[in-house]
N, C-alpha and C positions, 0 to 999 in steps of 0.2 A: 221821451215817450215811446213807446212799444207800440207797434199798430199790429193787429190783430185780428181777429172775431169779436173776440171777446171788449176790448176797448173802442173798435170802430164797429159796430155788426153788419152798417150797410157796406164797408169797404170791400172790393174784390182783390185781395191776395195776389190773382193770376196777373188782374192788369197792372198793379204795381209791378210785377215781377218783371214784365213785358215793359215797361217801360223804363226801369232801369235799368236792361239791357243795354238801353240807346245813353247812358248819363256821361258817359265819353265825350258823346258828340257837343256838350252845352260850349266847352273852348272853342273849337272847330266853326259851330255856328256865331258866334260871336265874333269869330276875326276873319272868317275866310266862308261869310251864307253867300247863298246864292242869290239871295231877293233879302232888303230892306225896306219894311214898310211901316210909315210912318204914321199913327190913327192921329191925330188932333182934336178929334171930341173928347177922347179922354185919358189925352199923353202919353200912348203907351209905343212901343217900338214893338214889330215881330221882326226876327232874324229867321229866314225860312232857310233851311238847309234840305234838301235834299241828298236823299240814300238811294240805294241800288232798290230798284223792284219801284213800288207805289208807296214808298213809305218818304214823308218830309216831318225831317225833325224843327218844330218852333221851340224859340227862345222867347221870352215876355222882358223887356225892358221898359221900364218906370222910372222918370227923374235919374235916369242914369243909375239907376239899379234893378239888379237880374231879380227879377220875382217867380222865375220858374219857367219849366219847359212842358212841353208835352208831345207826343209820336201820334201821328196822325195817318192811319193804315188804308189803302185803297176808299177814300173819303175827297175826293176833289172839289166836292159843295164846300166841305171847311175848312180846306187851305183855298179855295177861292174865294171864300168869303174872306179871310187877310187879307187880300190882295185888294184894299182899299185906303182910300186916304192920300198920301204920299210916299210915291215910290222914289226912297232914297238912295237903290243901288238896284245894279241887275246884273248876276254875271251871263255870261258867253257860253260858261260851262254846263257838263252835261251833268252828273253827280258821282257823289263820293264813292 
């Protein structure tokens, strides 16, 4: 499928573009985040990685499958709002 204007009209272009900037990071948050947290209302896993500046890249894991990522830019309401459920991991470190 082609994403577009024309096929998506409500899509914005820009923020896709912006956000596969960060599509690198999805390995890196997966083997080596910084925060694992685990929701149990409805199975899902976030791997939060944190980058340079205000920027933390999340992972979305389901039944032990990646459903997708998302860059979350000077936003600390919604990477705090992750930050619930069980905390499976926590590193020391500062960011990547």
């Amino acid at each position: 499928m082609i994403i577009n204007e024309k096929t998506i009209p409500t899509y914005d272009l820009d923020v896709l573009r912006k956000k596969m900037a960060y599509v690198n990071c999805i390995d890196i948050a997966l083997t080596e985040p910084h925060e694992i947290w685990y929701h149990p209302d409805d199975e899902t896993t976030y791997y939060l990685l944190r980058i340079e500046g205000d920027v933390t890249f999340v992972a979305t894991v389901k039944d032990d499958i990646f459903q997708g990522f998302d860059v979350i830019e000077k936003d600390n309401d919604t990477v705090d709002a992750l930050r619930c459920g069980v905390l499976k991991f926590a590193s020391m470190t500062g960011t990547v």
